[in-house]
Backbone bond lengths (Angstrom), bond angles and torsions (degrees), N, CA, C in turn:
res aa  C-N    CA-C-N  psi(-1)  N-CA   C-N-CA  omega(-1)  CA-C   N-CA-C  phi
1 X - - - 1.452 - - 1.527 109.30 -
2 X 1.232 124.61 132.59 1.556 136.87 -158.42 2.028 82.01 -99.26
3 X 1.710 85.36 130.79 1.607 103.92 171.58 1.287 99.91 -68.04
4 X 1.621 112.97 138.30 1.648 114.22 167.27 2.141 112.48 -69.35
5 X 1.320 91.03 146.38 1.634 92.80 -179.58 1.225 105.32 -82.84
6 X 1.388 107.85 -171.81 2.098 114.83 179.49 1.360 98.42 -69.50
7 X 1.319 107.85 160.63 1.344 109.80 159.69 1.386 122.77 -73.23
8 X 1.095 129.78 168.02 1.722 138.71 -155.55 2.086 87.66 -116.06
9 X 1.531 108.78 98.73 1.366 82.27 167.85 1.248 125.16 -121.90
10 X 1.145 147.09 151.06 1.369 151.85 -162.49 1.725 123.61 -76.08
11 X 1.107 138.24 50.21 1.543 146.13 -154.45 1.421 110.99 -71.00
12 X 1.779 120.47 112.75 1.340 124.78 -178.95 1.588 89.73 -71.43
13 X 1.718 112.92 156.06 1.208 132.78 153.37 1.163 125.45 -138.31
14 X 1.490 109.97 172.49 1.712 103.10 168.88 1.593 114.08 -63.07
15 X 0.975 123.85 171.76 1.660 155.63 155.89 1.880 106.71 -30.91
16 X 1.252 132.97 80.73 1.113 110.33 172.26 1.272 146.04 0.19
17 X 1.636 113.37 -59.45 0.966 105.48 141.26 2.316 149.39 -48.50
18 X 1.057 94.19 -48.99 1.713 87.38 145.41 1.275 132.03 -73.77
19 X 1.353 129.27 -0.45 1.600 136.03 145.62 0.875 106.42 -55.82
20 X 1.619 133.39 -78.33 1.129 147.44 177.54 1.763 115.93 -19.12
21 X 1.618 111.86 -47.89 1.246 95.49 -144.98 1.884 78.20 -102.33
22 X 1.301 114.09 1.73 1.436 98.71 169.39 1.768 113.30 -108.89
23 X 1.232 99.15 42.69 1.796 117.83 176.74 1.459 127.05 68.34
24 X 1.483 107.47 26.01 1.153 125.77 171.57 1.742 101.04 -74.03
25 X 1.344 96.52 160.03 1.842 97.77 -176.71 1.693 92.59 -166.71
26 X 1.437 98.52 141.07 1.845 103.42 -179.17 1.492 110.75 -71.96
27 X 1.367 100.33 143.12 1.428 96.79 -164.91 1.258 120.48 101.77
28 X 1.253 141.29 -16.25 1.232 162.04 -138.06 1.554 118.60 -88.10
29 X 1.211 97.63 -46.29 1.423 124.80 154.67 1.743 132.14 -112.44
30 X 1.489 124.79 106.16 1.317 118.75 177.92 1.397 118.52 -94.86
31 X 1.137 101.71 158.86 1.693 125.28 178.07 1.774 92.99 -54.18
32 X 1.685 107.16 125.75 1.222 129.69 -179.62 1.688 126.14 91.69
33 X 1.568 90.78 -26.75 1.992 95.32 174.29 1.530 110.53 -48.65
34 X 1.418 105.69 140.89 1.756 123.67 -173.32 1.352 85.24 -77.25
35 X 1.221 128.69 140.11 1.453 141.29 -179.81 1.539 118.79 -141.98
36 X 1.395 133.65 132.10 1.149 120.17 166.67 1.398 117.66 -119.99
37 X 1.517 117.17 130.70 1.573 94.71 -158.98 1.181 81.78 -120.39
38 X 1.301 121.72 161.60 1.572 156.19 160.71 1.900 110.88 -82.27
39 X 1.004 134.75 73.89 1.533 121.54 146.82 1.418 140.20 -142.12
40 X 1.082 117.72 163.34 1.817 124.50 -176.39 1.730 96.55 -87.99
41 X 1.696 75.33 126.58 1.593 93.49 177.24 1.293 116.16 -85.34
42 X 1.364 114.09 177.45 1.651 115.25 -133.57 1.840 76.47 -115.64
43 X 1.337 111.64 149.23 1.374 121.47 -159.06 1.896 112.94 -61.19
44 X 1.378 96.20 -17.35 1.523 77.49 179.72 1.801 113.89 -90.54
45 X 1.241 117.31 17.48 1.347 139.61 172.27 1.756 107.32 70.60
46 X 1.077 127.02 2.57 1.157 131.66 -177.37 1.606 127.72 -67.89
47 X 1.345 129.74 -157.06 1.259 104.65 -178.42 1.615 110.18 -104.46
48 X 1.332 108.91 68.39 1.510 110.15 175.42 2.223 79.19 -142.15
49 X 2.024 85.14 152.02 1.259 93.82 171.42 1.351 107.83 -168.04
50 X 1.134 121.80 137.13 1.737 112.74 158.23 1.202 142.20 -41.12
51 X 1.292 132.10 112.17 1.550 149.62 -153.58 2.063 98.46 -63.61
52 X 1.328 134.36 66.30 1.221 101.89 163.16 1.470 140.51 -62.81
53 X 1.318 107.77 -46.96 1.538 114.59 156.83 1.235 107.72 -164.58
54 X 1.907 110.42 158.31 1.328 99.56 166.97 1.710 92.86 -163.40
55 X 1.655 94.02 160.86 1.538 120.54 -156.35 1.735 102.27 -132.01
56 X 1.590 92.32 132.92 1.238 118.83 -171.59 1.733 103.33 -80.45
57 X 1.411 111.09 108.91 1.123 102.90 -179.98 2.090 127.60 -51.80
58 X 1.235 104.05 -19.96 1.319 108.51 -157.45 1.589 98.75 -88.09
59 X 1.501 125.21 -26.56 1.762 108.54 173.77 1.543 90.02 -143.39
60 X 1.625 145.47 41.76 1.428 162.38 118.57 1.910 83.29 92.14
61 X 1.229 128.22 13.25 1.508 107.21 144.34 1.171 116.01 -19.40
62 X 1.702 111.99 133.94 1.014 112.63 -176.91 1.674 85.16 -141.96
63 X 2.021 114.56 127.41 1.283 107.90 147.50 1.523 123.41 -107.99
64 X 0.859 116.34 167.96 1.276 126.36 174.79 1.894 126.27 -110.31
65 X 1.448 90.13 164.13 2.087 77.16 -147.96 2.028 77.50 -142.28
66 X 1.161 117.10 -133.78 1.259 120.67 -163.26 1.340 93.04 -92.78
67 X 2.140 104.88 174.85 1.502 90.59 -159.01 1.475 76.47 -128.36
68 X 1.491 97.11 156.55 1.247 126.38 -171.97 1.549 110.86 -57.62
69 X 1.279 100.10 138.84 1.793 108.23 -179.74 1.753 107.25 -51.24
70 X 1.641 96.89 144.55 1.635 106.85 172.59 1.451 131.05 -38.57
71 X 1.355 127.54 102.60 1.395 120.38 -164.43 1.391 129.04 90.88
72 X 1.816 112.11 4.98 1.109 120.21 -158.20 1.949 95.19 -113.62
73 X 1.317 139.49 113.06 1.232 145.75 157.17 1.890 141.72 -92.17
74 X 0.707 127.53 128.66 1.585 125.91 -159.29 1.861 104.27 -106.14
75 X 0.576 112.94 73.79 2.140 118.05 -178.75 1.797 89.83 -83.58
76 X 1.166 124.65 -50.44 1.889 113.07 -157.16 1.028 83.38 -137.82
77 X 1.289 94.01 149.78 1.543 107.23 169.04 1.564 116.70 -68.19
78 X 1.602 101.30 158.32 1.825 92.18 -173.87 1.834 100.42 -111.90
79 X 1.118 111.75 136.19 1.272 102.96 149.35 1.417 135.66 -12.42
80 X 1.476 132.26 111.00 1.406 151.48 169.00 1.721 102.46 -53.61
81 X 1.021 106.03 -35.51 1.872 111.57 164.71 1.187 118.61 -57.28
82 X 1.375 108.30 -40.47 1.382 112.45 -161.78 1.491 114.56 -64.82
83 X 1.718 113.02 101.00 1.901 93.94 -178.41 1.532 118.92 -103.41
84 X 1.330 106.80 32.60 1.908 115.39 154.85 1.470 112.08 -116.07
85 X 1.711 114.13 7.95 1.543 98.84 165.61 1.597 110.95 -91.90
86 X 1.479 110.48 150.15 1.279 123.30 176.34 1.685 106.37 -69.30
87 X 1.210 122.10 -24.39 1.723 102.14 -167.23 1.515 79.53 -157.21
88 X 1.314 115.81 144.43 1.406 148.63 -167.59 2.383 103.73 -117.18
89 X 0.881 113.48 136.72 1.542 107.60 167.01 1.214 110.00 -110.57
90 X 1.382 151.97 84.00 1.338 178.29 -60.96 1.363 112.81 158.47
91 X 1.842 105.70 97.16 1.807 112.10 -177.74 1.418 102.84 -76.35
92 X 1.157 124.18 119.50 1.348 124.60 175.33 1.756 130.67 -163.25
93 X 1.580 130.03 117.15 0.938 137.49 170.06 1.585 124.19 -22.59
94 X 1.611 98.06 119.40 1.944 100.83 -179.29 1.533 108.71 -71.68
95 X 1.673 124.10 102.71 1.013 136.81 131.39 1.659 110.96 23.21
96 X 1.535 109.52 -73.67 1.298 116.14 -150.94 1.237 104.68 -169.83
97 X 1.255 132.19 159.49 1.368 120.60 -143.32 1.707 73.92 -106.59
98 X 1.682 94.19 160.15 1.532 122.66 171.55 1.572 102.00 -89.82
């Protein structure tokens, strides 16, 4: 029986240009980097979600993506189960390079 792979998920971001001017750079991320991203999924719970941030495990790059709702803070990661948390922290391999 063939192990299932990661899931493939779909991450909204800003505008390249507002990447850019918050130290984003092409190339930035490659196909296979261990990644853990921070975001609130998009209401139909599926595999699309908003980019809050996420950090390259191998030198703790960290970019940044949209900012977390008013009053809303991330200290531990939450459970991927959890379906009343707003943002999930999910270790997982980049797809494809940004």
């Amino acid at each position: 029986m063939e192990e299932p792979g990661p899931d493939l998920w779909e991450l909204e971001t800003f505008p390249v240009f507002t990447l850019e001017q918050a130290g984003w750079e092409a190339g930035i991320l490659a196909e296979g980097d261990l990644v853990i991203a921070t975001v609130r999924y998009s209401t139909d719970r599926e595999l699309h979600a908003q980019l809050i941030d996420i950090t390259r495990l191998s030198d703790g790059w960290i970019g940044h993506g949209f900012p977390l709702p008013a009053g809303v803070t991330v200290e531990t990661p939450i459970s991927t189960g959890d379906q009343a948390a707003e943002t999930d922290d999910v270790e997982t391999p980049v797809d494809q390079a940004l």
